[in-house]
C-alpha positions in Angstrom: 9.4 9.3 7.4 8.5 8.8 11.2 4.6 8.2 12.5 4.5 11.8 13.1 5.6 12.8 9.5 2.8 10.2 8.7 0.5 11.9 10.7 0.7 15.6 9.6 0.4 14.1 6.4 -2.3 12.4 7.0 -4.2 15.6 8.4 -2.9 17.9 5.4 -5.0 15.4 2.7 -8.0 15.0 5.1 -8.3 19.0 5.6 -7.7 19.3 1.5 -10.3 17.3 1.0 -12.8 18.7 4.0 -11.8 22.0 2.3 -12.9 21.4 -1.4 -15.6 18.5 -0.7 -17.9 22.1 -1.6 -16.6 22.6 -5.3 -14.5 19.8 -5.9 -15.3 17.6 -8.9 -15.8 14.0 -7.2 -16.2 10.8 -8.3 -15.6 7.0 -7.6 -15.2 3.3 -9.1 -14.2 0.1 -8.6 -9.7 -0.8 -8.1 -8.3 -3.7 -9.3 -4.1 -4.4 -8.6 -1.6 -6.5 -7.7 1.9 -6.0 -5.3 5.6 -7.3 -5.1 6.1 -8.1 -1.4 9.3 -8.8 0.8 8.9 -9.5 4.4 11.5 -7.4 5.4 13.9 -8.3 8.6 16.0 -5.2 9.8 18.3 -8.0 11.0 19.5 -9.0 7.5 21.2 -11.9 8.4 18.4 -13.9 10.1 17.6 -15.5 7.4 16.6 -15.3 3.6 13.3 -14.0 2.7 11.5 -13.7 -1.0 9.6 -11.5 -2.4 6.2 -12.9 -3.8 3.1 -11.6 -5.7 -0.2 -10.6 -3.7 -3.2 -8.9 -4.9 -5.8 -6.4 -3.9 -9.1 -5.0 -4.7 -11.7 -2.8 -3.5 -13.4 1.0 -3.8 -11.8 4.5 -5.0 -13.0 7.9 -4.2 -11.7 11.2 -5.9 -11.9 14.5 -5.0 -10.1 17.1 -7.9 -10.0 21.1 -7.9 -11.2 22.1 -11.2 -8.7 23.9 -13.2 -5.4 23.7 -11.3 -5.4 19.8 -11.1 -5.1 18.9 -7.5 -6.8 16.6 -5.2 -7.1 13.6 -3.1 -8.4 10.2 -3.2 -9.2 7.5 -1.0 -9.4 3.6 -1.4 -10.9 1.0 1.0 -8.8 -2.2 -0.1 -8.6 -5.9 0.1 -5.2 -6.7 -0.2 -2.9 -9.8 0.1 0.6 -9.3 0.5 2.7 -12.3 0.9 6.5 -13.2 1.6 8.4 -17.0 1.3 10.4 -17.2 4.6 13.8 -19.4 4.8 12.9 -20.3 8.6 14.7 -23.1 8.0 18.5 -21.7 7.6 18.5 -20.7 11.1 18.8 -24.1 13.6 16.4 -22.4 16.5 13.9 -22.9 13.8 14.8 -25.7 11.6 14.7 -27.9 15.3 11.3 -27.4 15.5 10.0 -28.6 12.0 10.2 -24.8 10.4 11.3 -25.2 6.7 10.9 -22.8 3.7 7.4 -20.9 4.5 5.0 -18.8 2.8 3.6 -16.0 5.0 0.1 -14.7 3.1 -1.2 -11.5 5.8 -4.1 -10.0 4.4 -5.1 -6.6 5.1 -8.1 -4.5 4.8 -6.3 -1.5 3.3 -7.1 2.9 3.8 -4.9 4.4 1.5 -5.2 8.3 1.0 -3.2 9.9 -1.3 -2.4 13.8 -2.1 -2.6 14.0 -5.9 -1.2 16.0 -9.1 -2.9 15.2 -12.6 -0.5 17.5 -15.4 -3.5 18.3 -17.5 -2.8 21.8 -19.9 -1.4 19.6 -22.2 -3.0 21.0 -25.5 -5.7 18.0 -25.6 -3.4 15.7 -25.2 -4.8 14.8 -21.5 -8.2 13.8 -22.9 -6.4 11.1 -23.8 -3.8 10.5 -21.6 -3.1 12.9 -18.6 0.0 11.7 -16.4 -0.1 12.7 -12.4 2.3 12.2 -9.4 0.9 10.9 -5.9 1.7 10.5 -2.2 0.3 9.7 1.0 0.1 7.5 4.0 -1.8 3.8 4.1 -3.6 2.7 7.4 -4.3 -1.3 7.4 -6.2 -3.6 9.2 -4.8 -7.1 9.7 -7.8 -9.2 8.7 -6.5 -12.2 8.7 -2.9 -14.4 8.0 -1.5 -18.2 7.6 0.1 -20.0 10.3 3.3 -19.7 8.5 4.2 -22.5 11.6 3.3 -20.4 14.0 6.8 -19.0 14.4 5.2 -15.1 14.1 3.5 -13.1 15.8 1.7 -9.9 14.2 0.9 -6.5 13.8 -3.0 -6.2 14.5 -2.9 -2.2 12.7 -0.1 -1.2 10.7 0.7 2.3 8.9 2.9 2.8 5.4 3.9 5.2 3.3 3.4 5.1 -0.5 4.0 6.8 -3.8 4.6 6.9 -7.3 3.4 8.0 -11.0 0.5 7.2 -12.4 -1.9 8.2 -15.7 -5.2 8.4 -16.5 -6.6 7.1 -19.8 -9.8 8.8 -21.5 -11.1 10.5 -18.8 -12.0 7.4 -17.4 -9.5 4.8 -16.4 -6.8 5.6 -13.9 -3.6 3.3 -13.6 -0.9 4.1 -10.3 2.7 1.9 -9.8 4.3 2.5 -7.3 6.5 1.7 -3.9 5.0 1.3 -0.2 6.5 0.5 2.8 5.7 0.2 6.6 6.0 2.3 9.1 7.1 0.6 11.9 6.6 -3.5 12.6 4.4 -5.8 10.7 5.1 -8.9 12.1 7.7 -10.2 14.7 9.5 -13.5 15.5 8.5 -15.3 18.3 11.6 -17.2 19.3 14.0 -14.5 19.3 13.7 -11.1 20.8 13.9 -7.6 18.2 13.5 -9.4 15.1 10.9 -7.3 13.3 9.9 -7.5 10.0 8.1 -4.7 7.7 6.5 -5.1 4.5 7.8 -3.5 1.3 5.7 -3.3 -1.6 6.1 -2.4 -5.2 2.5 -2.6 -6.9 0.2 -1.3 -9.5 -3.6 -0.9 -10.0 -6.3 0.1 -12.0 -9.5 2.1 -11.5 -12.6 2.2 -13.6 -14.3 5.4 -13.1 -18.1 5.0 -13.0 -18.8 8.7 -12.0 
C-alpha cells in the first residue's frame, strides 16, 4: 500500500470515529505486547540480518457502534523493536571494526485501527468474541543504539498493520498480527540506497478498565 493508500486510510478511521464519538460505546485500558522484528534491506544481499524480540507498552482507546459491531481504536505505544545486523560479512564494514550488531530503535508508537468484533454468536461472545483489524501506525523515533554508528535513521516513520484478534469476558482484548513500514526506517551510511524497513509480527494484550 503506498503513503497515499495510508493516508486515505488514515482519514476514513479518523472520520468513523469523529462520526460516532456522539453514540459510540467508548472505553480505554492499559496494552501490554511484544514484536518479532527484521531489519529489512531491499538489497538482500548486503548482508544477513535476524530477526529479534522487542516489546511495547502503553494506552488503548475504543470507540464501538452498538449493535452492528464496528469501531476504531487508538494506542499511544512505547515500543522497542530491534534487529541483529551481520555488518561484518561485508569488507566496507568489517575494515572499520563493524562485526555482528544489535540495532534496538525505539519508537513512540500511534497505531489506529478500523475494527470488526463478530458478536451475534448466541452468547457465546460474552465469553469470547473474535474480531478482524486494520489500519495505519505513525511512530516517532525516540531514541536508538549506536549499532557502530554505521546508520543513519528515520526521525518519523509510517506502517501498515493487521491481523485477528479476540476479546475475552467483555474485558480483556488480545490482537497478533503483521506490520510493516512504509517507506525507510533506517539507512546505511557508507553505501548509497541501502534502506532498510522494519517488519513486525507481534501480539498484545489490553485490560479494559472502562
Amino acid at each position: 500500500m503506498t503513503k497515499t493508500g495510508i493516508a486515505l486510510l488514515l482519514s476514513t478511521i479518523l472520520a468513523l470515529g469523529s462520526s460516532l464519538a456522539a453514540s459510540a460505546e467508548t472505553r480505554w485500558g492499559p496494552t501490554i505486547g511484544i514484536n518479532y522484528n527484521e531489519i529489512h534491506f531491499k538489497q538482500g544481499d548486503i548482508f544477513k540480518s535476524d530477526r529479534m524480540i522487542g516489546g511495547e507498552a502503553g494506552l488503548t482507546g475504543e470507540l464501538m457502534v452498538p449493535g452492528i459491531g464496528f469501531g476504531v481504536d487508538g494506542s499511544v505505544l512505547y515500543s522497542l523493536r530491534q534487529g541483529k545486523l551481520h555488518l561484518g560479512d561485508k569488507k566496507v564494514w568489517a575494515s572499520q571494526g563493524a562485526g555482528t550488531e544489535t540495532c534496538s530503535l525505539h519508537y513512540i508508537d500511534v497505531p489506529l485501527n478500523l475494527k470488526f468484533k463478530y458478536h451475534n454468536l448466541n452468547g457465546v461472545e460474552n465469553t469470547i468474541m473474535p474480531m478482524v483489524f486494520v489500519g495505519p501506525t505513525i511512530s516517532f523515533l525516540a531514541g536508538h543504539n549506536k549499532c557502530a554508528d554505521q546508520l543513519s535513521y528515520q526521525k518519523v516513520s509510517a506502517s501498515l498493520h493487521f491481523g485477528l484478534g479476540c476479546e475475552l469476558f467483555n474485558k480483556v482484548q488480545v490482537k497478533a498480527g503483521y506490520q510493516f513500514s512504509i517507506g525507510s526506517s533506517l539507512k546505511t551510511k557508507l553505501l548509497d540506497e541501502n534502506d532498510a524497513k522494519n517488519r513486525s509480527w507481534f501480539c498484545n494484550v489490553t485490560y479494559f478498565l472502562k
